[in-house]
MARDRENNU-481323 format. One line per field, with one value per residue (C-alpha): x negated, y negated, z; residue in three letters. Coordinates in nm, 4 decimals, always signed. Layout:
<nodes>
east = c(X; ...)
north = c(Y; ...)
up = c(Z; ...)
residuo = c(ALA; ...)
</nodes>
This chain:
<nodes>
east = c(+1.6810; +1.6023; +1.3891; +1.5446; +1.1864; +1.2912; +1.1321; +1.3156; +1.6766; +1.5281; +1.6116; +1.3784; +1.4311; +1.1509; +1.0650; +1.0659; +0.8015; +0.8989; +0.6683; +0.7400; +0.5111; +0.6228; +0.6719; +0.7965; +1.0346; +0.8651; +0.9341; +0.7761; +0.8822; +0.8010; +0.9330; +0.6824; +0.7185; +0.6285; +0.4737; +0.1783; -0.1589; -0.2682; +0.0604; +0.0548; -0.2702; -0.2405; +0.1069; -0.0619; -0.3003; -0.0300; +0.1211; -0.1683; -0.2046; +0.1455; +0.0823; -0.2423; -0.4079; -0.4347; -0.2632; -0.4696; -0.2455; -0.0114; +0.2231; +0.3316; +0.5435; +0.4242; +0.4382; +0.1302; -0.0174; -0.0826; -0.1061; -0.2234; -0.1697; +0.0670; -0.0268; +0.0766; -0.2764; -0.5141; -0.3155; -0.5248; -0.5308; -0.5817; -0.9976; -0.8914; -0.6294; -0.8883; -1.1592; -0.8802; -0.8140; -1.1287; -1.1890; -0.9485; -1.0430; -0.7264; -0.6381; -0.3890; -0.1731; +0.1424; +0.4549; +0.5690; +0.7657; +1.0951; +1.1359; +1.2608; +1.2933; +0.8827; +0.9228; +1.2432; +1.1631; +1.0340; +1.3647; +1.5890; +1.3823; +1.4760; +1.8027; +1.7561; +1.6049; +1.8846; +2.1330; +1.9800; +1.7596; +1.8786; +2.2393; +2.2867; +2.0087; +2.2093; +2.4348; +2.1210; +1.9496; +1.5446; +1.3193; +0.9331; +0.8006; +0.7152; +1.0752; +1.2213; +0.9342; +1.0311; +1.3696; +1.2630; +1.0439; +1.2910; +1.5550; +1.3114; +1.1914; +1.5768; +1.5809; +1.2649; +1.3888; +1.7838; +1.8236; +1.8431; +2.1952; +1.9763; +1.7543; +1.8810; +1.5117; +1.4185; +1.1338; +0.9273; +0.9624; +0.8884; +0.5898; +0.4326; +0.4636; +0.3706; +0.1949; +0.0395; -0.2426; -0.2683; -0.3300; -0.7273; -0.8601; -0.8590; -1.2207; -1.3328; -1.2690; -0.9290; -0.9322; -1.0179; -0.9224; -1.0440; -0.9619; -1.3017; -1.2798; -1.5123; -1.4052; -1.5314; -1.4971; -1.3041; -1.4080; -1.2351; -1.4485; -1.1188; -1.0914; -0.7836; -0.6820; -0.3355; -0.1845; -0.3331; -0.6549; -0.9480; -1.1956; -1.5752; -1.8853; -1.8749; -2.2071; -2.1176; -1.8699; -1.8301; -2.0144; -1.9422; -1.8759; -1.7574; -1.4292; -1.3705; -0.9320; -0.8767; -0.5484; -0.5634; -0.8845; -1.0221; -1.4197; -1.6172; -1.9899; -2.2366; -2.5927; -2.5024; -2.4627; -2.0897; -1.9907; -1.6453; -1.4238; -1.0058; -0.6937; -0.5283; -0.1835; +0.0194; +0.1783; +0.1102; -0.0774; -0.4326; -0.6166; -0.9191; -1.1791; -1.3161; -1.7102; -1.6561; -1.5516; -1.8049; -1.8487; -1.6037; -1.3137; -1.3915; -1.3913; -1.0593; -0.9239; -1.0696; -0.7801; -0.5526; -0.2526; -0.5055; -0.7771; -0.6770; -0.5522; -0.8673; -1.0145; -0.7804; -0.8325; -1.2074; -1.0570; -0.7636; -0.4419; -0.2188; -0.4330; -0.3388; +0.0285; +0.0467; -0.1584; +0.1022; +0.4108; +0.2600; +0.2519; +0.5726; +0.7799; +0.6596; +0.8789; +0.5080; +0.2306; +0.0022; +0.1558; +0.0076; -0.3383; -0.4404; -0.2027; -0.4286; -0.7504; -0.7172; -0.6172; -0.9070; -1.1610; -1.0249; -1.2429; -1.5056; -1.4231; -1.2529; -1.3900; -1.2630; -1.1043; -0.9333; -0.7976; -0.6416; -0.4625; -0.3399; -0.1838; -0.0264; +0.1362; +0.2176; +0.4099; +0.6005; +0.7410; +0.7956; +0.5187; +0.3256; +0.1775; -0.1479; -0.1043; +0.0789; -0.2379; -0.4326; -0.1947; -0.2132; -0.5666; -0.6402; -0.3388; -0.3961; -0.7807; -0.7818; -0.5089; -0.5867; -0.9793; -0.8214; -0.5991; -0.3579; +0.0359; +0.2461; +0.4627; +0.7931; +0.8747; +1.1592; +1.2611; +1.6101; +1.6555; +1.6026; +1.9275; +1.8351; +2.0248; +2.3374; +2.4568; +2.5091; +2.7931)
north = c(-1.0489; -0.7496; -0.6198; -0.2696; -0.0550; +0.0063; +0.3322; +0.5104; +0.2637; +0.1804; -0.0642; -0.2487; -0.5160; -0.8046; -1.0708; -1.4385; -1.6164; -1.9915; -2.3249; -2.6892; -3.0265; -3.2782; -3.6115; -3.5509; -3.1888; -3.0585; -2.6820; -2.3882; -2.0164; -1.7066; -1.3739; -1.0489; -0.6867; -0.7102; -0.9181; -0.7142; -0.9813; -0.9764; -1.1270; -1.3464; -1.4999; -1.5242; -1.7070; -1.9187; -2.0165; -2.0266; -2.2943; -2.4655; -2.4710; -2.5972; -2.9042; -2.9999; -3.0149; -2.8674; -3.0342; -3.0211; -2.8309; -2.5351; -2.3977; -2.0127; -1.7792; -1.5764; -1.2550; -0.9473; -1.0410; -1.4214; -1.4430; -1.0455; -1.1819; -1.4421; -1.7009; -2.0405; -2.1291; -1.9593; -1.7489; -1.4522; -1.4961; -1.2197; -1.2792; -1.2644; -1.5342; -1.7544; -1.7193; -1.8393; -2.1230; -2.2077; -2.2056; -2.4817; -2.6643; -2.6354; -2.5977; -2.2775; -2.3652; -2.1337; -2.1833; -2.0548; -1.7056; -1.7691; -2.1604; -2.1906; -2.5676; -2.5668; -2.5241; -2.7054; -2.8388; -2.4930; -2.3194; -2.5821; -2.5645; -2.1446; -2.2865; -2.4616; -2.2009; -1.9342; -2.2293; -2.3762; -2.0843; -1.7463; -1.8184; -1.9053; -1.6050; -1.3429; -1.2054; -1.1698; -0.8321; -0.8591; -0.5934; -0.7054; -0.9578; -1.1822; -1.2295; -1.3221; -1.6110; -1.7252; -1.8258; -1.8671; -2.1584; -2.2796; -2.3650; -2.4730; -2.6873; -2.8349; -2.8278; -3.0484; -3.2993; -3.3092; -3.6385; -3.6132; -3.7692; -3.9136; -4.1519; -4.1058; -3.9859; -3.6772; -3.4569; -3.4438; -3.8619; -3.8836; -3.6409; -3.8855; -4.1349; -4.1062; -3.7651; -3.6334; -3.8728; -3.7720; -3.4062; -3.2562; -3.1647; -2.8167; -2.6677; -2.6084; -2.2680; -2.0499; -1.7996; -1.4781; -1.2199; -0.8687; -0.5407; -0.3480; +0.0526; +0.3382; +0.6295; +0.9518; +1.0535; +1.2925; +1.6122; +1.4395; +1.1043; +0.9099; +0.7264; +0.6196; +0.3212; +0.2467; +0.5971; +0.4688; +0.6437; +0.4451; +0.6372; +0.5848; +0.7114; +1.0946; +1.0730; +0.9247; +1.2789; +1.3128; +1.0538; +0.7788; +0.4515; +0.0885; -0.0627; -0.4285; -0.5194; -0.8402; -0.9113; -0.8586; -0.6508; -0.3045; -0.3066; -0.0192; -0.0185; +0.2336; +0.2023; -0.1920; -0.2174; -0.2364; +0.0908; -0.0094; -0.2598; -0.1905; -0.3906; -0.3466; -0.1351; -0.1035; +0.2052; +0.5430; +0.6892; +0.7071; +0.3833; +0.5688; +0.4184; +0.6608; +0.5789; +0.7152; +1.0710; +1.3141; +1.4373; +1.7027; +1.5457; +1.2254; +1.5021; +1.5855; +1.2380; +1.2137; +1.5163; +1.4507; +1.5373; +1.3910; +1.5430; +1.9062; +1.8299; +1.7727; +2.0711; +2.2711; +2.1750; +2.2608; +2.6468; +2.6161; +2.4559; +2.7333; +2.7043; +2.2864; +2.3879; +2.6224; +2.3462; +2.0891; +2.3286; +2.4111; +2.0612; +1.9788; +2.2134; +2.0600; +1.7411; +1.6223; +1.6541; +1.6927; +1.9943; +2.1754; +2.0539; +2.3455; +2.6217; +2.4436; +2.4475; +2.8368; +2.9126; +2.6771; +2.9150; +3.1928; +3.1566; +3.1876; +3.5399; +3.6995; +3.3949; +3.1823; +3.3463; +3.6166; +3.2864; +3.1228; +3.4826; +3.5200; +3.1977; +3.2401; +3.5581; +3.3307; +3.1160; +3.3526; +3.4616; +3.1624; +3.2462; +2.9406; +3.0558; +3.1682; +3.4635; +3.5306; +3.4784; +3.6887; +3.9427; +3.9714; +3.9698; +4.2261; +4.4724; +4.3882; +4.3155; +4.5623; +4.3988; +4.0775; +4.0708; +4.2458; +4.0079; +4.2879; +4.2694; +4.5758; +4.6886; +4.7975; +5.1931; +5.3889; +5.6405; +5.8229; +5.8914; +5.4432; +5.3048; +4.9441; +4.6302; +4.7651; +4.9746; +4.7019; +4.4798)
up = c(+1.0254; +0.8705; +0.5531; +0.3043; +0.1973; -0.1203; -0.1747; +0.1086; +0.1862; +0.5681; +0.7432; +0.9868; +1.2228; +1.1806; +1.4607; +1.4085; +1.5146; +1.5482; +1.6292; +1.6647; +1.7056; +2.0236; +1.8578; +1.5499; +1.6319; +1.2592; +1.3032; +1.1414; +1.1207; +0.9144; +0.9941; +1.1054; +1.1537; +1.5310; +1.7890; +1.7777; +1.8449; +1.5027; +1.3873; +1.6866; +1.6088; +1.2032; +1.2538; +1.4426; +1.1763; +0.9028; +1.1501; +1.1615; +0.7889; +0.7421; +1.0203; +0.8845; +1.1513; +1.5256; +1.8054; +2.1502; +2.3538; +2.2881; +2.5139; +2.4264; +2.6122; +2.7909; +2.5397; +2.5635; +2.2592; +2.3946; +2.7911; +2.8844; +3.2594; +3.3305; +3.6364; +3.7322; +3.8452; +3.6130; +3.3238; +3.1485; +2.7796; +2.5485; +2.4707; +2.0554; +2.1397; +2.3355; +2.0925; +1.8189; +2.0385; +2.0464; +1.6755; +1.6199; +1.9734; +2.1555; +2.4808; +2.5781; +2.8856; +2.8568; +2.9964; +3.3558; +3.3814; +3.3746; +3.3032; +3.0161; +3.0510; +3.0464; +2.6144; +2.6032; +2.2051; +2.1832; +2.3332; +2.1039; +1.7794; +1.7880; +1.8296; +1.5200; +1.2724; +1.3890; +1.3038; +0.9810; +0.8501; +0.9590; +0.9277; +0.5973; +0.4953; +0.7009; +0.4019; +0.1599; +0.1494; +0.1400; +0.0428; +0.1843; +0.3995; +0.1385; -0.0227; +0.3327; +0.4272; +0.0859; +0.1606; +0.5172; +0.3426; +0.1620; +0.4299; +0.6586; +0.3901; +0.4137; +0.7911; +0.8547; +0.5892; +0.6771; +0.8679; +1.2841; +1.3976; +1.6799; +1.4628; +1.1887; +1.0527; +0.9328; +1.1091; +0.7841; +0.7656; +1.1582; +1.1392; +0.8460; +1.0109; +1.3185; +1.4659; +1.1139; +1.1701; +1.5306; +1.4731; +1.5000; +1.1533; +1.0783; +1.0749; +0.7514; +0.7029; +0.8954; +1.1671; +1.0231; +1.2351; +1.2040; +1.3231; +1.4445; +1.4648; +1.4061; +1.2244; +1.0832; +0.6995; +0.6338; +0.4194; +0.1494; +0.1334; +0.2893; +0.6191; +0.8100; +0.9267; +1.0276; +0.8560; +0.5348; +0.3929; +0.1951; -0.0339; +0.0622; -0.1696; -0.1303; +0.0205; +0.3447; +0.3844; +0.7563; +0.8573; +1.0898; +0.9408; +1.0606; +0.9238; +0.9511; +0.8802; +0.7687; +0.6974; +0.3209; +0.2600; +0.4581; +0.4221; +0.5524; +0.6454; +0.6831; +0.8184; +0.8231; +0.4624; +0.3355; +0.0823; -0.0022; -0.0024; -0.0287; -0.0629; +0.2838; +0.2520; +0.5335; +0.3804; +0.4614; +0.1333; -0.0452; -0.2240; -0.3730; -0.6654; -0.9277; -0.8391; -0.5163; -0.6265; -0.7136; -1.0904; -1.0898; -0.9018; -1.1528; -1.4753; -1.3132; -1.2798; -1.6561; -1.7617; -2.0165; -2.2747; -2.5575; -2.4079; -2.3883; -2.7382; -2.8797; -2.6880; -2.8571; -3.2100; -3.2033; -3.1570; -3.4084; -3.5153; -3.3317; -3.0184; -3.0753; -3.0942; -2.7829; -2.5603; -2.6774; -2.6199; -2.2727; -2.1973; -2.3169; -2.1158; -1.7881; -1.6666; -1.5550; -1.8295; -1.4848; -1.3667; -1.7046; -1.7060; -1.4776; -1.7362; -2.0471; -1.8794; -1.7777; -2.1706; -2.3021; -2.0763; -2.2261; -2.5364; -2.3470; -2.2645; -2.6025; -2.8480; -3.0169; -3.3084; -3.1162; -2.8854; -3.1775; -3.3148; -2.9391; -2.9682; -3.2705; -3.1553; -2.8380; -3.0202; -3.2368; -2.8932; -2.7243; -2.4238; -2.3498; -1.9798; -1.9365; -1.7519; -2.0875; -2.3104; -2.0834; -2.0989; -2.5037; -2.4767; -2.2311; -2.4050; -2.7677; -2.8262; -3.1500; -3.3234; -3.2440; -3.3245; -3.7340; -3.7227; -3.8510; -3.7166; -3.6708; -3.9677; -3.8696; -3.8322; -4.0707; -3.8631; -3.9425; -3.5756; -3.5279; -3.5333; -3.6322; -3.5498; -3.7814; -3.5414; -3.2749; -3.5521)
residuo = c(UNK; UNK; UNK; UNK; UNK; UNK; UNK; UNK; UNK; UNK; UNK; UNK; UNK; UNK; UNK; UNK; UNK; UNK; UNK; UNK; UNK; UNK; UNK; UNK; UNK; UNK; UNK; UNK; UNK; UNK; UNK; UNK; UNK; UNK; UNK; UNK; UNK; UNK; UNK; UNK; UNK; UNK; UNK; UNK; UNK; UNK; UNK; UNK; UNK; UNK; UNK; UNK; UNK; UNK; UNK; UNK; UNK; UNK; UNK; UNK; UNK; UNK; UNK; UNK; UNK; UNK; UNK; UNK; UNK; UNK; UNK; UNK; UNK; UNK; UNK; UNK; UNK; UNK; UNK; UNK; UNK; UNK; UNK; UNK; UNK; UNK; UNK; UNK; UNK; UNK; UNK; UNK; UNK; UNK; UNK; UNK; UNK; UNK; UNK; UNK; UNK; UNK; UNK; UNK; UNK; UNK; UNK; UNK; UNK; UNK; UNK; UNK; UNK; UNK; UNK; UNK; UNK; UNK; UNK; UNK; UNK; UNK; UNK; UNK; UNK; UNK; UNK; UNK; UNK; UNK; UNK; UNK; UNK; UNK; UNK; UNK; UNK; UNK; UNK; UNK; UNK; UNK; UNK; UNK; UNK; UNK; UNK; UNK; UNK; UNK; UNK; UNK; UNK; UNK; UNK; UNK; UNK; UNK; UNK; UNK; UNK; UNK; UNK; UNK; UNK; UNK; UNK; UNK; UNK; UNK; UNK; UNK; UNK; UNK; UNK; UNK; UNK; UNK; UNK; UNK; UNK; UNK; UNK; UNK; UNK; UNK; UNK; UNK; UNK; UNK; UNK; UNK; UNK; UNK; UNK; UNK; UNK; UNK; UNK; UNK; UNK; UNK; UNK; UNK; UNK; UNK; UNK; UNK; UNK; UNK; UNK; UNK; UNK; UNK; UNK; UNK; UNK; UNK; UNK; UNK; UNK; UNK; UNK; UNK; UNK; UNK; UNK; UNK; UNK; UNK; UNK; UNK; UNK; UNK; UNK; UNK; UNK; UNK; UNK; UNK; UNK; UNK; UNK; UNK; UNK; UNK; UNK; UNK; UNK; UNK; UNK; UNK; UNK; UNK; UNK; UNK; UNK; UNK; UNK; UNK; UNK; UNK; UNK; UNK; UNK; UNK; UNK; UNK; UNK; UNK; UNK; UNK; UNK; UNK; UNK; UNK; UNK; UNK; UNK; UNK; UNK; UNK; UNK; UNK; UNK; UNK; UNK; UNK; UNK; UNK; UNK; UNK; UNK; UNK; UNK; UNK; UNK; UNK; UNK; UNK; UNK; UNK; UNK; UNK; UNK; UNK; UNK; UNK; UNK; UNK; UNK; UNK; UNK; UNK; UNK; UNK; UNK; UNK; UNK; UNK; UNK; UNK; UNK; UNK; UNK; UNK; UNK; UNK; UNK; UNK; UNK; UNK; UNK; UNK; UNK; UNK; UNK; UNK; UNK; UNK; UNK; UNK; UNK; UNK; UNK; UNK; UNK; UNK; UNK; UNK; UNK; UNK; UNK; UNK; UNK; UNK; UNK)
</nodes>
């Protein structure tokens, strides 16, 4: 299977991860991006969740995330593996290399979910993770209540009645695993974690802080007490909250179209009209806060009332940039601050605009 990013058209291969019970042959999948151990180990709890209950033994291949050494005699489980095992009190004994018949309801229930699940999906086009476990729910849903040709019972009806009640309860809270790192904040009050970047209080700048992954929430601790706390995004990109920018990068934030406009009314009704024509010929609004904010300083230069004649003239001539203002007040301060205009000259040896019909 595969999921589309919608943002950018790519297309990226996902990884099924795929679990069944003894008795009863109830199966449970859900697709992932990789077989990376924190996917290993939360799919694991999902399956849990769906049984209702831990069984006492599992038998995994023999994948890196699960079994970091295979052995007949004494495997080497990956430590965050075991101490998941542990959580829910079962015992880990995986599978020999290279026999497959060692997970043959394990081999054959794969069989099943290619057959019954990922078959009839194949044609649809899925654009996150959450959208293809969906319908991945919905078939298997189908699958573990379509009757066996064996029995003539279906999984779901077996499972009821016979292995639900011989499961281990599940502890009363899941497996929370967490990703532990130490980073540094960057100059910008940001940290990384997996190509994303999470705002901190602008305080802790280039310090060294503690971030602790779960697999929906990014919290980051300083000094032992916790700073900020983020909605994980696997994305590359910035999640950043206003209280942790300093005053001027929050006045910043704080910019906008009805703010400039209200700037510019205090000064005059022509200085309104340029700021709103300045703004206006952007496609963005954003990409002339910076043009208004130079213009609006200008009063504090030339004043206010030579500001608003400058802008007047501006708009007579269709110049809303503010290298433009500056230019009409650096070249014509006189007329400007008598708010006089020039008067056309009568010259015999001017030709006027008759000569050009």
């Amino acid at each position: 299977m595969a999921i589309i990013d919608p943002k950018t058209g790519e297309i990226q291969k996902v990884q099924i991860f795929v679990g069944v019970l003894g008795a009863s042959g109830l199966i449970y999948a859900e697709a992932h991006k990789s077989q990376s151990l924190s996917n290993w180990v939360r799919a694991h709890v999902r399956m849990f969740d769906f049984f209702g209950g831990a069984p006492r033994i599992v038998r995994p291949d023999n994948l890196k995330a699960g079994v970091t050494k295979p052995n007949y005699y004494e495997p080497d489980l990956n430590p965050t593996y075991h101490e998941m095992a542990v959580h829910y009190g079962v015992a880990v004994i995986p599978t020999r290399v290279a026999k497959p018949r060692d997970k043959g309801l394990g081999e054959n229930a794969v069989q099943q979910v290619e057959r019954w699940v990922l078959a009839p999906l194949r044609k649809e086009r899925f654009f996150s993770l959450h959208d293809l476990d969906q319908a991945i729910g919905k078939r298997l849903t189908w699958l573990n209540q379509r009757k066996r040709t064996d029995n003539g019972i279906s999984r779901r009806e077996l499972f009821e009645r016979q292995e639900k009640a011989a499961l281990q309860p599940l502890p009363g809270y899941p497996f929370d695993y967490l990703e532990v790192k130490q980073a540094k904040v960057h100059i910008d009050y940001h940290v990384t974690f997996e190509k994303h970047h999470y705002s901190v209080p602008h305080r802790c700048t280039r310090q060294t802080v503690l971030i602790r992954a779960s697999e929906r929430l990014v919290e980051i601790y300083h000094q032992n007490q916790r700073v900020a706390c983020h909605v994980r995004c696997d994305r590359p990109g910035y999640t950043t909250e206003t209280e942790h920018m300093p005053a001027n990068h929050r006045w910043y934030l704080e910019w906008s179209p009805q703010r400039f406009s209200r700037w510019a009314r205090q000064i005059g009704p022509h200085t309104e009209s340029l700021i709103m024509a300045a703004l206006e010929s952007r496609r963005h609004p954003e990409q002339g806060y910076r043009t208004c904010l130079g213009i609006l300083k200008l009063a504090e230069q030339s004043g206010q009332d030579v500001l608003e004649a400058a802008c007047k003239l501006a708009l007579e001539t269709g110049a809303y940039s503010y290298q433009a203002i500056k230019r009409l007040l650096e070249t014509k301060t006189d007329m400007l601050e008598t708010g006089s205009q020039p008067q056309a000259v009568s010259h015999e040896h001017i030709r006027g605009q008759e000569y050009y019909t």
